[in-house]
C-alpha positions in Angstrom: -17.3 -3.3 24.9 -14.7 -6.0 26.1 -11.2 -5.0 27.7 -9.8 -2.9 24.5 -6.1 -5.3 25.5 -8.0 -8.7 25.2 -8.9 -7.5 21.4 -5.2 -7.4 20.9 -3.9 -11.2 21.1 -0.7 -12.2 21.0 0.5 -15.6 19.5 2.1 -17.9 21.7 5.1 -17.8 20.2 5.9 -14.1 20.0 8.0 -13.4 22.3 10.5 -15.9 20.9 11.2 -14.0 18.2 13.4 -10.8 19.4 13.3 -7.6 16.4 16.2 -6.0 16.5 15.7 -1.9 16.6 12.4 -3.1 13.7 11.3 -0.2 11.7 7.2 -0.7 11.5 5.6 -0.6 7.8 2.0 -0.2 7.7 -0.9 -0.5 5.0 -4.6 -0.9 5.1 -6.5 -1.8 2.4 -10.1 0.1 1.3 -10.3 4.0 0.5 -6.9 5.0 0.3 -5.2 1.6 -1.3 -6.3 2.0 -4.7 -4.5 -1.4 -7.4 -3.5 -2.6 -3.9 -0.7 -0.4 -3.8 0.0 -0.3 0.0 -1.5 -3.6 0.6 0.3 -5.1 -2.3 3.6 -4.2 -1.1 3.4 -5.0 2.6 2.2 -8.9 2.0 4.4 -9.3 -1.1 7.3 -8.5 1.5 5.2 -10.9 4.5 5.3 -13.7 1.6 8.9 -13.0 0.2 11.1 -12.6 3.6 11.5 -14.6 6.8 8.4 -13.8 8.8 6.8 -14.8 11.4 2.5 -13.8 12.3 3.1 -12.6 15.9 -0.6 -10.7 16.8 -3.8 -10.2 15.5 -6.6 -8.1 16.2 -9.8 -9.1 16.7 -12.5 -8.0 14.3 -16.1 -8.3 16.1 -15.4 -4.4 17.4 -14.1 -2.8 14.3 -15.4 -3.9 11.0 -19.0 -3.6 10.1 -19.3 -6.9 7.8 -22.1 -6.0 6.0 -19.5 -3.1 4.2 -16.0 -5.0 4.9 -17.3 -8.9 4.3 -15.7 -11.7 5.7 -14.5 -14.1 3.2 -15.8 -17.4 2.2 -12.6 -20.4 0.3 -13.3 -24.2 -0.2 -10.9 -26.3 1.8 -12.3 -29.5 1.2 -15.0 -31.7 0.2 -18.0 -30.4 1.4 -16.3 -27.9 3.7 -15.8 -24.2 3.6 -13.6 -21.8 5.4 -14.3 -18.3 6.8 -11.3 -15.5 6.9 -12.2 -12.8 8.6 -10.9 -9.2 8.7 -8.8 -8.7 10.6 -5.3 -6.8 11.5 -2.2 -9.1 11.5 1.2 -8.2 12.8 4.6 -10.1 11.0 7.7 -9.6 12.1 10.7 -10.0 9.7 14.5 -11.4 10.4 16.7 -9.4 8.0 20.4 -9.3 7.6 20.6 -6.1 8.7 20.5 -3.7 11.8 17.1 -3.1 11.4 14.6 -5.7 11.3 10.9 -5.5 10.2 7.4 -5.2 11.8 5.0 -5.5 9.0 1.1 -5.0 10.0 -1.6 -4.8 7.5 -5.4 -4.6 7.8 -8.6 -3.6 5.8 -9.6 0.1 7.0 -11.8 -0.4 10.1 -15.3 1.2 9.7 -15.8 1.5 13.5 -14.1 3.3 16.8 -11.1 4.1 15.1 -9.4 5.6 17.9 -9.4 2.7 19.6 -8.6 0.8 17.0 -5.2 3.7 16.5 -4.7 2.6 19.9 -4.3 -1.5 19.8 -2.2 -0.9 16.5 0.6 1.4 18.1 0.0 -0.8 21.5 1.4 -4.0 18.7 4.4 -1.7 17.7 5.3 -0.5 20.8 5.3 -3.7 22.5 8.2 -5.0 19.7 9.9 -1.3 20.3 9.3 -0.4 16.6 11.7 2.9 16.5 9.2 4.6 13.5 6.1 3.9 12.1 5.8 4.2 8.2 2.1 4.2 6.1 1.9 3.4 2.6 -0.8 3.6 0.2 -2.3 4.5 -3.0 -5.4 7.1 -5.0 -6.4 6.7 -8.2 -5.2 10.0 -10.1 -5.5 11.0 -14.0 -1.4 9.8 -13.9 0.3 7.5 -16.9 0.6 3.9 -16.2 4.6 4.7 -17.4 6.8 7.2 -15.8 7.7 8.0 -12.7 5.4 7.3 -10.1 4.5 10.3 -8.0 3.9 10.9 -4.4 2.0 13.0 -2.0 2.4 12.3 2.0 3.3 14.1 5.2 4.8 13.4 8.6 5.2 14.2 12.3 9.0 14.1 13.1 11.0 16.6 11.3 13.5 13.7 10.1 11.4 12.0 8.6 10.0 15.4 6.5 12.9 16.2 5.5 13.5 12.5 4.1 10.3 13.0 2.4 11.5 15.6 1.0 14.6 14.0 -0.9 12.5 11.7 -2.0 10.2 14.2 -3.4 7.3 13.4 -2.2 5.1 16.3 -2.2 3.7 17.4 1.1 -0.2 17.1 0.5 -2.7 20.2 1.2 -5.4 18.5 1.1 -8.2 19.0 3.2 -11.7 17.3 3.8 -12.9 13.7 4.9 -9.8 11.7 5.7 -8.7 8.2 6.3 -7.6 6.1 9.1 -4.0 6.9 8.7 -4.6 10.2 9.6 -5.6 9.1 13.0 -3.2 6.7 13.0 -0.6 9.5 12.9 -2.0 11.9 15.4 -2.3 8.9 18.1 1.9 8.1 17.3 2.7 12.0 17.7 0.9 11.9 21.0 2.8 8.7 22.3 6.1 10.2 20.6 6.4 7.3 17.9 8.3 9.1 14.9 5.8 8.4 12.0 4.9 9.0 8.0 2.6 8.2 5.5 3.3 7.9 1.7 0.7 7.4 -0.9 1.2 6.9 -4.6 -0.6 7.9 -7.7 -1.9 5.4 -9.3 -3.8 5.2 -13.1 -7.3 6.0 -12.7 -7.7 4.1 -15.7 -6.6 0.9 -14.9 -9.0 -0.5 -11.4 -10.0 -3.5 -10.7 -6.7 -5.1 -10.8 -3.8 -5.3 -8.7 -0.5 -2.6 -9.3 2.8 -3.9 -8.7 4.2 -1.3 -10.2 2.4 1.3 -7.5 3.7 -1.4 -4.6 7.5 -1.1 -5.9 7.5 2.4 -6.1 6.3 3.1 -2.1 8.8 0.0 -1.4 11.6 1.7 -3.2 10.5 4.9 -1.1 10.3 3.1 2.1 13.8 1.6 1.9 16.0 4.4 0.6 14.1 6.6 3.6 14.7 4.0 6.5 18.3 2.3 4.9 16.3 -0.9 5.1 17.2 -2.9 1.9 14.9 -4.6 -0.1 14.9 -7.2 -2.7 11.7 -5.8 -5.3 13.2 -7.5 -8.7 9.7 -9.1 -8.5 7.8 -6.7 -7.9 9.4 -4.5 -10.8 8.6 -7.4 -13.3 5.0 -8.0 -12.5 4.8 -4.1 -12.7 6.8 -3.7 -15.9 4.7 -7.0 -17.0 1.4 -5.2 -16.2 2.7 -2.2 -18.2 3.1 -4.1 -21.3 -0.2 -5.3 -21.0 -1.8 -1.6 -20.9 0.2 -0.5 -24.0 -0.8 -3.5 -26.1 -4.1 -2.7 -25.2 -3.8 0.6 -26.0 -2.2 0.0 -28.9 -5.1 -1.9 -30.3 -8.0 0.6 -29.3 -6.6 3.8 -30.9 -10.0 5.5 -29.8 -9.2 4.3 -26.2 -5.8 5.5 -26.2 -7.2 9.2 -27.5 -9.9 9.5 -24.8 -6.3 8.5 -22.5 -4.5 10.9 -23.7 -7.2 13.4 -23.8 -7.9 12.6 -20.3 -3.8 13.0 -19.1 -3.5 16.1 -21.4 -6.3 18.0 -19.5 -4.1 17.6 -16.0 -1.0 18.7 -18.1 0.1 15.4 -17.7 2.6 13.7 -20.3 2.4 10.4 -21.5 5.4 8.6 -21.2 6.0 6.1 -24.8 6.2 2.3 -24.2 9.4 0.6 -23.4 10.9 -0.8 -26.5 13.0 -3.1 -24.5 13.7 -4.6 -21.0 15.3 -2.0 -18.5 17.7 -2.8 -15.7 16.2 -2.9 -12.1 16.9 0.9 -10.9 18.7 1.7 -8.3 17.5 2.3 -4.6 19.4 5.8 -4.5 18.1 7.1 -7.7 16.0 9.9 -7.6 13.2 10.7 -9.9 11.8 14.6 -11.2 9.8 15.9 -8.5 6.3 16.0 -9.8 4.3 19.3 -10.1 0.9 18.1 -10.3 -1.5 18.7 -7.1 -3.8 16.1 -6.0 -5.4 15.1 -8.8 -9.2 13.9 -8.8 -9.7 10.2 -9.1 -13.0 11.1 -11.0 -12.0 10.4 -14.3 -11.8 6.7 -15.6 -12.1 5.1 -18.9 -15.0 2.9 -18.2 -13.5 1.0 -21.9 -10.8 -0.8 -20.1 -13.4 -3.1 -17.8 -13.6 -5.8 -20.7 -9.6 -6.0 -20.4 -9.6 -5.7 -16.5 -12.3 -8.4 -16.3 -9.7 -10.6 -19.0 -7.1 -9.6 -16.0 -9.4 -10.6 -12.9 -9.7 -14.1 -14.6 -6.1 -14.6 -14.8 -5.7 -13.7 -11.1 -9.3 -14.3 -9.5 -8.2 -14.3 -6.1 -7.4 -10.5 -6.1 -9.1 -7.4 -5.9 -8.7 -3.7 -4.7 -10.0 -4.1 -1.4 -9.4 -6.2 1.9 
């Protein structure tokens, strides 16, 4: 195996861009990113603010490609491109005391620890002051509502911010995901860290959630102060929502079997919006939810001629990396 540093490369231009006490968000698409949710939010943010791509992992050790594929786009006559998968490191200028190091990555398949390593070698090197994981399961959970939240963490600040946020510490147990790791190795080097996923519809896959990418965002700046501009975000959500209910609307035997489905986790389905809400606020807190982890068995195979309608209307998306 080569030098585990020379997998970590910096871009030439990286140390001319100086963070200024950056908090680090985190997301990594595969098991535990279902609609995109941590995925979604961390690029929307590398497209939408000032960044700059400061390091980059390299691949070859960590990814078996035959389950995480490289990539194939068209970039001229004749020609095609490979994009590999990799993990990238953006930093983001705010106007603010904190500034941003974003990183995002597929879930490696191979030598994680190592791979836990080279991440929290990136964050350290920019003096990230706290390490925060988003993501996403699917759940039996309405596509309206409140978006609920499991997660845990290994600094007692950061539980109790959990904690006013109401997300739900998780007692779950069994085969876990890189995050997990991820949060051990930061404990060890004494990088405050927490992770936060977010339920999202089991019955809507396929597609992308903004809706499940605004809720962790929300989460992730009223925790860390950090303010965020999501009005975007919230529309494509709210836009996605709409979708769902005419949908529903027009397969009544669709809706039942949804209903049916959310009724048998004593789940409530919230009714359509009638009208256009205001952006909420940062600061508001929702009802803490008193559902456990529910089983992302579940799904109503009928939606897959509407999320294939979807998929063609945004082919260059999908659930993974």
């Amino acid at each position: 195996m080569p030098d585990p540093g020379a997998l970590l490369r910096y871009l030439p231009d990286a140390d001319a861009l100086t963070l200024r006490a950056p908090h680090a968000l985190v997301a990594f698409g595969g098991w535990v990113d279902a609609g995109s949710g941590g995925t979604g939010g961390v690029r929307h943010l590398i497209g939408s603010l000032n960044t700059q791509k400061l390091a980059e992992i390299d691949p070859e050790e960590f990814y078996s490609f035959t389950d995480t594929r490289p990539l194939v786009s068209i970039v001229g006559a004749s020609e095609r491109e490979v994009h590999w998968p990799r993990g990238e490191f953006h930093g983001a200028t705010l106007e603010h005391t904190n500034d941003l190091l974003l990183f995002v990555a597929p879930e490696p398949n191979l030598k994680w620890r190592t791979f836990a390593s080279l991440v929290l070698d990136g964050l350290q090197r920019f003096n990230v002051e706290s390490m925060f994981c988003i993501g996403s399961i699917f759940g039996a959970v309405p596509h309206r509502g409140d978006v609920r939240m499991t997660g845990w963490a290994n600094d007692d600040r950061l539980r109790e911010g959990l904690a006013k946020q109401n997300v739900m510490f998780t007692n779950y147990e069994g085969p876990t995901g890189f995050v997990t790791i991820l949060l051990s190795e930061a404990a060890v080097r004494g990088v405050p860290a927490a992770a936060v996923y977010a339920f999202a519809p089991n019955y809507i896959q396929g597609v992308p959630n903004p809706r499940v990418s605004h809720a962790l965002l929300r989460t992730y700046s009223a925790m860390s102060g950090v303010p965020l501009q999501l009005g975007e975000l919230d529309r494509a959500g709210r836009a996605l929502a709409r979708q769902v209910d005419r949908l529903l609307h027009d397969q009544p035997q669709l809706r039942e079997q949804v209903e049916r489905m959310l009724s048998m986790m004593n789940v409530s389905e919230p009714a359509a919006e009638t009208e256009e809400e205001p952006e909420p606020s940062i600061g508001q807190e929702s009802p803490p939810p008193n559902i456990e982890l529910p089983s992302p068995q579940a799904v109503v195979t009928e939606l897959e001629e509407f999320l294939k309608q979807l998929r063609r209307q945004d082919p260059g998306t999908s659930d993974g990396e």
